[in-house]
C-alpha positions in Angstrom: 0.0 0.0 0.0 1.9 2.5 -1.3 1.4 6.5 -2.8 3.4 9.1 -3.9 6.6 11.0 -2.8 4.1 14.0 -3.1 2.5 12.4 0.4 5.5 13.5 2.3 5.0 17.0 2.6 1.8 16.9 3.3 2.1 14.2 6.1 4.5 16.1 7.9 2.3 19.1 8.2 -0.7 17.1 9.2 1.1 15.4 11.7 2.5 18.7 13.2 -0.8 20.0 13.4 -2.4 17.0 14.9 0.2 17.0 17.8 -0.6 20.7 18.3 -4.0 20.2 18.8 -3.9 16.6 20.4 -0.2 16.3 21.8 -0.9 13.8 23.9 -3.6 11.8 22.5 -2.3 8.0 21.5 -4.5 6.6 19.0 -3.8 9.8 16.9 0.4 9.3 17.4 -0.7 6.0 16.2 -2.7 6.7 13.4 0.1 9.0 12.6 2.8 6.4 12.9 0.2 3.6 10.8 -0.5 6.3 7.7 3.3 7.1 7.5 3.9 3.6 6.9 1.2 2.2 4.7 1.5 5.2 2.5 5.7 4.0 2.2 7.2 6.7 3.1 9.3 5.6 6.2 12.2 7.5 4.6 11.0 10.9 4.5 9.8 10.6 7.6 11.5 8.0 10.1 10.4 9.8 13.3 6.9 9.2 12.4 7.0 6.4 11.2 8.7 4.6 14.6 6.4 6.6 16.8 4.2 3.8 18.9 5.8 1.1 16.6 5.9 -2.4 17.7 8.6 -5.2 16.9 6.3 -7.8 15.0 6.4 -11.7 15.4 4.7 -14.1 12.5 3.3 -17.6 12.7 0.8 -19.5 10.5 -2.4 -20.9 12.4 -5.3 -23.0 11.7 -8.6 -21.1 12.2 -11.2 -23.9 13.1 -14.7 -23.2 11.2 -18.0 -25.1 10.6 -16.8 -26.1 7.2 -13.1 -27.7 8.4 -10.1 -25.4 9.4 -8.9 -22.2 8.0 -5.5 -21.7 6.8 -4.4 -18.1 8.7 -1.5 -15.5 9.2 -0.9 -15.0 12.9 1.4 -11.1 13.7 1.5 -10.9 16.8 3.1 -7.1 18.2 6.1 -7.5 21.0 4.1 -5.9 24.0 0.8 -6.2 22.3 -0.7 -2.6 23.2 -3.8 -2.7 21.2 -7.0 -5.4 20.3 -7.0 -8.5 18.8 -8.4 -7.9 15.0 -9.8 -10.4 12.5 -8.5 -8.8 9.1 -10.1 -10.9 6.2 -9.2 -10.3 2.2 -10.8 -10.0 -0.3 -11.7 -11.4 -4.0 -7.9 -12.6 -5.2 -6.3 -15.8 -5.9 -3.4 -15.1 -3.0 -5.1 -15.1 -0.2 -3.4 -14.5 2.8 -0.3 -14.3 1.0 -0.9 -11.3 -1.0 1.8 -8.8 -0.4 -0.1 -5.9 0.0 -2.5 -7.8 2.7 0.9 -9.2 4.3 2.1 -5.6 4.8 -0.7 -3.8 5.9 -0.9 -6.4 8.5 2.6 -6.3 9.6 1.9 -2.3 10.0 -1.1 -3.1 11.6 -0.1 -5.3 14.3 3.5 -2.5 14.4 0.8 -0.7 15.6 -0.5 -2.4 18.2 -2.8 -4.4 17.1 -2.7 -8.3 17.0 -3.5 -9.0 13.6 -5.3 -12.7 12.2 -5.6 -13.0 8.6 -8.1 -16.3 8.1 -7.8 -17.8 4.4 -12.0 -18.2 3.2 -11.5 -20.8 0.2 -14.3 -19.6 -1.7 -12.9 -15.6 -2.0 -9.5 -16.8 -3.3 -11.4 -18.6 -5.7 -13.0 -15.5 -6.7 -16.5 -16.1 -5.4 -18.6 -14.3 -3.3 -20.5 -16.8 -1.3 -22.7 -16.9 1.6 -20.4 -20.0 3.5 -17.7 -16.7 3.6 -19.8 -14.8 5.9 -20.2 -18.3 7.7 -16.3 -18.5 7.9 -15.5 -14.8 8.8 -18.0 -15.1 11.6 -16.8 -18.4 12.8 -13.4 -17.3 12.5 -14.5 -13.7 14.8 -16.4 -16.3 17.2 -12.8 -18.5 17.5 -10.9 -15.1 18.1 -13.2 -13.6 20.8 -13.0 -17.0 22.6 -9.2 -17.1 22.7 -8.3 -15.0 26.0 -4.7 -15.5 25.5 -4.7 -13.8 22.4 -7.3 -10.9 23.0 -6.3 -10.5 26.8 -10.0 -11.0 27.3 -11.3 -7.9 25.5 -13.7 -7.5 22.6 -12.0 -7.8 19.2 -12.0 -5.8 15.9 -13.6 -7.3 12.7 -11.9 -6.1 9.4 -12.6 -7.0 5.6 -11.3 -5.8 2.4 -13.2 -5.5 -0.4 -16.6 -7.4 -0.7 -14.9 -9.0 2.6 -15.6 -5.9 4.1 -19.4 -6.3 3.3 -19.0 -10.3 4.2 -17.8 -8.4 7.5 -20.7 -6.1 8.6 -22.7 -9.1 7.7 -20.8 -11.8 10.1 -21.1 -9.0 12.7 -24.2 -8.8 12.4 -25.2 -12.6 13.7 -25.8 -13.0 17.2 -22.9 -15.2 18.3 -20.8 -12.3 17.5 -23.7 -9.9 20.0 -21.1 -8.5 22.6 -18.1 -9.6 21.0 -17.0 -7.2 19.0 -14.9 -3.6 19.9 -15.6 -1.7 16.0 -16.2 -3.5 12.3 -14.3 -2.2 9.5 -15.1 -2.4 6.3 -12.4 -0.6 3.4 -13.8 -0.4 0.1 -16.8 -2.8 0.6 -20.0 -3.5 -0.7 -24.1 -3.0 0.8 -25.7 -4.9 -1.9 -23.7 -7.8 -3.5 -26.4 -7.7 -6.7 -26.3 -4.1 -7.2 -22.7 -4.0 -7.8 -22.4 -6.7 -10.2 -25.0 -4.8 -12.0 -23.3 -1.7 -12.0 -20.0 -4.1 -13.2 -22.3 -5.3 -16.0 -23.7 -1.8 -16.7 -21.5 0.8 -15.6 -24.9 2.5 -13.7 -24.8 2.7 -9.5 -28.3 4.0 -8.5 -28.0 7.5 -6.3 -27.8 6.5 -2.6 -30.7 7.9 0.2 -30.3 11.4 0.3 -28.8 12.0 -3.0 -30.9 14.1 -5.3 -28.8 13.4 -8.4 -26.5 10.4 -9.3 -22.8 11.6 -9.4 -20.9 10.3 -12.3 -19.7 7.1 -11.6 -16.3 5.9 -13.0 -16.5 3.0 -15.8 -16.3 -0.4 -14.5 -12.8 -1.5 -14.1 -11.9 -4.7 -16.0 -10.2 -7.0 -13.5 -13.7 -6.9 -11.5 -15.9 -7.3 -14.8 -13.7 -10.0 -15.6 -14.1 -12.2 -12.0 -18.5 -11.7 -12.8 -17.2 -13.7 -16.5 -15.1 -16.3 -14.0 -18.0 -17.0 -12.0 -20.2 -17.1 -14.6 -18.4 -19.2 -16.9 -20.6 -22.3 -16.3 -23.9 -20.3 -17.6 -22.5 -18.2 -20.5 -21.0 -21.4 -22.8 -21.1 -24.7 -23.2 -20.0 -27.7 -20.8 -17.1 -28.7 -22.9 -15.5 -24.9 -22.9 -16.0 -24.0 -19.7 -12.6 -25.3 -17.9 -10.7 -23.9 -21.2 -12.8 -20.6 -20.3 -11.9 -20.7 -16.7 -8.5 -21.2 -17.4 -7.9 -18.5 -19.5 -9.8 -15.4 -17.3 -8.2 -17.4 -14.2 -4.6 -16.5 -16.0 -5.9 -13.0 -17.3 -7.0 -12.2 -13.2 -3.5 -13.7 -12.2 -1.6 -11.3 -14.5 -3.7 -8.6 -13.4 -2.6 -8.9 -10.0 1.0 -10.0 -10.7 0.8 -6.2 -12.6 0.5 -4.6 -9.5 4.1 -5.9 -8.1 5.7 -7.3 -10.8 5.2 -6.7 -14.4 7.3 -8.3 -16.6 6.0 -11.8 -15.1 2.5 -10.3 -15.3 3.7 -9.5 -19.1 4.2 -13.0 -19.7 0.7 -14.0 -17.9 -1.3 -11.8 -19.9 0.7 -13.3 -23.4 -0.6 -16.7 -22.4 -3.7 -15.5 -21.6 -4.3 -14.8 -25.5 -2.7 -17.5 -26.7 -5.4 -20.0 -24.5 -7.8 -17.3 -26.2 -6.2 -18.2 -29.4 -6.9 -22.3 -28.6 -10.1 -21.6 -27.9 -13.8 -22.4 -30.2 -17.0 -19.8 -29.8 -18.6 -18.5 -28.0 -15.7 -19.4 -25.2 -12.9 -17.3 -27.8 -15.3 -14.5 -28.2 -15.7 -14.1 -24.1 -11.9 -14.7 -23.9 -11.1 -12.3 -26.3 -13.6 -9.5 -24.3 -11.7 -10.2 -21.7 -8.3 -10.1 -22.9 -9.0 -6.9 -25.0 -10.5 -5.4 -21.3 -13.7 -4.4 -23.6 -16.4 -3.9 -20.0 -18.6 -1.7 -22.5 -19.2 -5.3 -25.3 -18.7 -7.8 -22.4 -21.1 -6.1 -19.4 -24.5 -6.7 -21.6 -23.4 -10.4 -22.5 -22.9 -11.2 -18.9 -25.7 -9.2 -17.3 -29.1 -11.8 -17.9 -27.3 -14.2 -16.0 -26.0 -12.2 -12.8 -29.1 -13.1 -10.8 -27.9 -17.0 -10.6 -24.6 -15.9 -8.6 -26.7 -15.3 -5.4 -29.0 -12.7 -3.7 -29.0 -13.5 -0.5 -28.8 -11.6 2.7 -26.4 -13.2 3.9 -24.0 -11.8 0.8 -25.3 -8.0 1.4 -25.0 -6.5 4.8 -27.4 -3.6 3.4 -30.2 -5.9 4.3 -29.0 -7.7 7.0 -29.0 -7.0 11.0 -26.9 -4.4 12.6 -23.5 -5.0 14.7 -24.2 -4.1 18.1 -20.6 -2.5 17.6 -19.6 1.0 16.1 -19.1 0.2 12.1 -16.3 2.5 10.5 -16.5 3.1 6.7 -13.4 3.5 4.5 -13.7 3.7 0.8 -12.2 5.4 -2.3 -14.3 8.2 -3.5 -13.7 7.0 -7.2 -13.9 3.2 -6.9 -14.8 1.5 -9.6 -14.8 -1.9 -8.8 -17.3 -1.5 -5.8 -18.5 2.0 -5.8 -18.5 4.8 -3.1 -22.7 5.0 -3.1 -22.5 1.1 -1.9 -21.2 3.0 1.5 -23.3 5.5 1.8 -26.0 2.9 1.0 -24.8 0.9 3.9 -24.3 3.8 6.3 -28.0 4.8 5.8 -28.7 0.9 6.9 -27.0 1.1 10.0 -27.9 4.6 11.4 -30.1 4.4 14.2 -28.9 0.9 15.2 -25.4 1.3 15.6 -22.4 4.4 15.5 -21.2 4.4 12.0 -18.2 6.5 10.6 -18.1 7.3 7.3 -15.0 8.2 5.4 -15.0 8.8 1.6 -11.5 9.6 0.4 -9.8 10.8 -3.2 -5.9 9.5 -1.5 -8.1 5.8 -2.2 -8.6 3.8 -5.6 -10.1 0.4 -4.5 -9.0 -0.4 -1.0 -5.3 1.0 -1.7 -3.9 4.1 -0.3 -1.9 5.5 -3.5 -3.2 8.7 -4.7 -1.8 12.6 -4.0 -3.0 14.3 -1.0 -3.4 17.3 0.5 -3.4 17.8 4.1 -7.3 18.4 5.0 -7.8 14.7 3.6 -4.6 13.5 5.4 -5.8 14.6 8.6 -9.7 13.5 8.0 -7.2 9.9 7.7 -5.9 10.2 10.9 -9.2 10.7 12.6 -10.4 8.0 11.5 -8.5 5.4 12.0 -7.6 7.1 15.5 -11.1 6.5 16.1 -10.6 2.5 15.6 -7.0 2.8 17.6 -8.7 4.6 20.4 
């Protein structure tokens, strides 16, 4: 989770005039401290970045569930200041393993915090299914029982991506009732349906309160292309469907390999077209779609069929129970893999059941910190996630 050198200014000043204000006020040092780091910039500023941070020990773990045990990440800080928090990822084939989830957990638990990543089977898989939400809560129910890890305090519950919305959902259940310290969702979803649509259509529907729909960004690709994965089964034949797979499975892999490492992702996507290239319509056609990154052909061919990947509430925390826990909200203003409204959609669900923060942000694409900033929207940063240190 990385921005721009064009952070560091603007950190510096924010942080100044946060320890003005709040000199001696912890979570915000830490919040400080936690930005400094996820946003990589530990060499401009290697005061703020050690402020509050914690030496940071790693172990796997086994997470047990109703559905067999969980593969997980244990970080556990050196004097353990903070909560325990469940930290699940979202929709990609690395799992726990992802880099960018590896790291903002090691800053995470630096923090304070003692941080358990639980691998759900069916997300790394790229599928959005209501046994997650069974697995994140069971996983929550696990943590909250294990008094030598939380110290016998409530926990946090944190998702990324349509985890986030898996998240609120698993919070919601009453096993979790009294468990939980905050949920946090970044960049997650309120309706599972409505986004798919809008990944099919490139239309988000104004949220409550809204007169006017702002202009949402096109759908992005890689999430377009994951609606095609699932879909595969409905949208060709039985005997192209594992050739399909294969191919947007490769396509999604090289995506992500982009983000870290391009000239392997280089040689993912080149394999990508040549499965394309092996393949017999309508499988090529979808292939090629997908390869060519072509949402405004491949949207309308995919969007009869979205209804059979699930609507129930126990994929959209929009219309499920409240946590009995303050919810904090963290999303890019110009997502557009799960858009902004799906928030505010959610935050009108919760109010008047629970405290909800809401935080829409421009320094956030899709549950990454890596755009410029200026210091108001550094500091509104801060206070958030001061609020969830606190």
């Amino acid at each position: 989770m990385r921005s721009p050198l064009r952070w560091a200014a603007v950190l510096l000043a924010s942080a100044l005039a946060l320890f003005a204000v709040r000199a001696i006020a912890l979570p915000y040092v830490r919040a400080t401290s936690l930005i400094v780091r996820t946003a990589g910039l530990e060499r401009q500023h290697p005061t703020l970045a050690a402020l509050e941070r914690d030496t940071v020990a790693e172990r796997t773990t086994s997470v047990p569930s109703r559905f067999g045990p969980l593969r997980a990440r244990l970080y556990t800080p050196t004097t353990h200041t903070g909560r325990a928090l469940l930290l699940t990822p979202g929709v990609n084939a690395l799992g726990v393993d992802e880099p960018r989830l590896v790291t903002f957990a090691r800053h995470l638990a630096a923090t304070g915090f003692l941080v358990v990543t639980p691998e759900v089977p069916d997300l790394s898989r790229y599928q959005v299914t209501a046994r997650s939400t069974d697995m994140i809560e069971d996983a929550a129910v696990w943590l909250s029982s294990r008094t030598d890890l939380t110290r016998g305090g409530r926990i946090g519950l944190a998702g990324i991506s349509f985890a986030g919305g898996l998240s609120v959902v698993a919070a919601g259940r009453p096993p979790l009732r009294g468990r939980l310290a905050f949920v946090f969702s970044f960049g997650g979803h309120a309706d599972f349906q409505r986004v798919v649509r809008y990944l099919c259509t490139g239309v988000e529907p104004p949220p409550p309160g809204v007169a006017a729909p702002r202009k949402t960004p096109p759908p992005h690709d890689y999430g377009l292309a994951v609606v095609a994965l699932d879909l595969a089964t409905r949208i060709v034949p039985p005997a192209q469907t594992d050739a399909l797979r294969e191919g947007i499975l490769t396509f999604l892999h090289a995506s992500h390999l982009a983000l870290f490492d391009r000239k392997e992702a280089e040689a993912e996507f080149d394999r990508a077209r040549r499965l394309e290239a092996a393949m017999a319509d309508p499988a090529a056609t979808y292939m090629h779609l997908v390869n060519t990154r072509d949402v405004a052909a491949l949207g309308p061919k995919l969007l009869p069929f979205v209804g059979d990947l699930g609507d129930e509430p126990a994929l959209s925390p929009g219309r499920s129970p409240a946590p009995d826990a303050p919810v904090f909200l963290l999303h890019g203003a110009d997502d557009n893999v799960v858009p902004a409204a799906e928030t505010l959609f959610l935050a009108d669900h919760l109010r008047g059941h629970t405290e909800v923060r809401v935080l829409l942000t421009p320094l956030i694409s899709h549950a990454e910190v890596d755009r410029p900033a200026t210091t108001t929207e550094v500091v509104d940063l801060i206070r958030f996630w001061a609020g969830m240190i606190d």
